[in-house]
N, C-alpha and C positions, 0 to 999 in steps of 0.2 A: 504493500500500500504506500511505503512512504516514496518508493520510485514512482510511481503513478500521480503521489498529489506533487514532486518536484515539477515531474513532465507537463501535467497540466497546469502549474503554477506558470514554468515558461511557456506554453503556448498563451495561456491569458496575457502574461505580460508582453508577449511580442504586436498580439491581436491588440493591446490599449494603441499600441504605439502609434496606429492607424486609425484611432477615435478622435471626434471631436467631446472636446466637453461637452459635457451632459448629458452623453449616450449612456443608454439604460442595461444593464446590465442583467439576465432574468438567468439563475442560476440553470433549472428547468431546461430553458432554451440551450444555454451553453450545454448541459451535460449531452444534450441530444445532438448538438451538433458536432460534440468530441466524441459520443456513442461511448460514453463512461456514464458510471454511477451520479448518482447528486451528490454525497458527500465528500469529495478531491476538491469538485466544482466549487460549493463552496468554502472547503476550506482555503485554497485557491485567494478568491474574491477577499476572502476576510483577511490573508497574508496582505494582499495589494493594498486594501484599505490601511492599515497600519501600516505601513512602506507610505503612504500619501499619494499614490496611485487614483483612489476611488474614494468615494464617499457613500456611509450606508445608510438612508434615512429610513428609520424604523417603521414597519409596518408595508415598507414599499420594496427596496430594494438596492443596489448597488448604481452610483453612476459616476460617468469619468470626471475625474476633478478638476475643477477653472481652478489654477494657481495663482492669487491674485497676486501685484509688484512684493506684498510683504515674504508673502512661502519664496518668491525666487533672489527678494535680498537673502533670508535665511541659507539659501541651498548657496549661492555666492557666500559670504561669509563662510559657511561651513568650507567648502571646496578650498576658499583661500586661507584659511588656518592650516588645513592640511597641507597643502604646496608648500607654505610660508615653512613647518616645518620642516617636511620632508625633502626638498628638493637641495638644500644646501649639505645634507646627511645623503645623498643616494647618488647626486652627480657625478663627484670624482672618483665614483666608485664603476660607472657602465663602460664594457671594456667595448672593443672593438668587433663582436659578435653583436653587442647588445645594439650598439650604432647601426650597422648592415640591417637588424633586425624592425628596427623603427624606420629607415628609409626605406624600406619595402613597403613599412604601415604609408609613409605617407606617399611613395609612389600608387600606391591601390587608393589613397584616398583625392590624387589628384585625378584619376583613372572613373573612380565612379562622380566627382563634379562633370566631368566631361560627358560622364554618360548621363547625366541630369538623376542620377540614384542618388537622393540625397537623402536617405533613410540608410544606405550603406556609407555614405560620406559622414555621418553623426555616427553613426557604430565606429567607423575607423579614428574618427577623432579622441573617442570614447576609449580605446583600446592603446592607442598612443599614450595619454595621459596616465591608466590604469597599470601599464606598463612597467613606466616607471615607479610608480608608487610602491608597486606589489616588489620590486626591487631592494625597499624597506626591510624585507622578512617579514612585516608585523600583518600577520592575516586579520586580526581583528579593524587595524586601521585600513584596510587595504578594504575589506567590505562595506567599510563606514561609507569610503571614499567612492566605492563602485555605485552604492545607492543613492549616492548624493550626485554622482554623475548620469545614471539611469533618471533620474526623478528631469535631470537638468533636461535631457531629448526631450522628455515630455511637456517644459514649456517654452523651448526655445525650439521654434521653428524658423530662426533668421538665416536658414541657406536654403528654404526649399524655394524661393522667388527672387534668389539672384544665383551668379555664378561667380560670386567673389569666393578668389581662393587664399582668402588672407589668414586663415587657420594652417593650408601647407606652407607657406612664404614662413611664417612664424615658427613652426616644425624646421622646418630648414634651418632656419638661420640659428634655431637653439641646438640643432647638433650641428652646424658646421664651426660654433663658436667649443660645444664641447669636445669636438677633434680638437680646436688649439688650445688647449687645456684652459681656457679661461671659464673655470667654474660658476665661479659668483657672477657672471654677465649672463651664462647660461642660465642659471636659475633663477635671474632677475628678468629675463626673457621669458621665461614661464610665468612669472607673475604677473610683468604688464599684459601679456597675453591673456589671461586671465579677467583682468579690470575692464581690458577692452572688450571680451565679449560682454561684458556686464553693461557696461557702457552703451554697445550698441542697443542689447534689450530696451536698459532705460529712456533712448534714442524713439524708442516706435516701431520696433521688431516685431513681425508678427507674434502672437503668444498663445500657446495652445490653453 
């Protein structure tokens, strides 16, 4: 059972990622259209709800959550303690497998801007930053960090209606500063990176 309710925890959460807020969520409906049980379903649903995923108003049901400006300062501040940490502790430590291995993350993430996938362009971006964090060793911070990054695709929709590719320009230029051992420029390149997606949200970004 508990392989069953992870399996159907990730197809639920992959299926949010293509909701708009406020879509209704009927556990019923779901179990039938996974052809499982009701109770994965929704134990499922009531994971997402607690992750800030959904909201479950009693007596009705599950639905996708508007993140107002406050929950996406919160996930910013969250996100930027953890960098602020971690990133001056993990940089001078990624050797040169680990570089190879993130220029491939951002050559697939210039790869799918071109190909207008920009539901794989936010996974890839997601996977570069999670990368190095999980670099840490620390699994508990590294999950804090992955939910906080998952929550972030869910309100930041600011690459699905242009083709700026200023997320790999940014990637770039933070390992090609950590090939010349300039650490602390690197990891101050991760931070304003950081500010500036924030920045742009605060800007008038679409916002799921």
């Amino acid at each position: 059972m508990a392989g069953l309710s992870e399996k159907t925890y990730q197809t639920l959460k992959e299926k949010l990622r293509n909701s708009e807020p406020g879509v209704f969520y009927s556990v019923r409906k779901c179990a039938s259209e996974l052809n499982i049980s009701y109770t994965p379903v929704r134990e499922a649903l009531l994971r997402l709800t607690s992750e800030g995923f959904l909201e479950l108003v009693p007596n009705v049901g599950f639905f996708v959550k508007n993140l107002d400006m406050r929950a996406i300062v919160n996930i910013f501040q969250s996100r930027d303690c953890v960098e602020k940490y971690v990133m001056p502790l993990v940089v001078p430590t990624l050797t040169t497998e680990d570089i190879a291995g993130l220029r491939r993350t951002v050559t697939e993430q210039q790869q799918a801007l071109d190909a207008s996938d920009f539901s794989e362009y936010a996974r890839l971006d997601m996977e570069f930053h999670c990368y190095i964090i999980d670099k840490l060793g620390n699994h508990d911070l590294y999950n804090f960090y992955k939910s906080i990054r998952e929550r972030y695709m869910f309100c930041s929709n600011n690459i699905v209606n242009t083709r700026d590719n200023y997320a790999v320009l940014d990637h770039m230029k933070f390992l090609n500063t950590v090939e010349r051992g300039e650490f602390d420029a690197a990891s101050g390149i991760i931070l304003e990176h950081t500010q500036n997606a924030f920045e742009r949200i605060k800007a008038g970004y679409t916002l799921f």
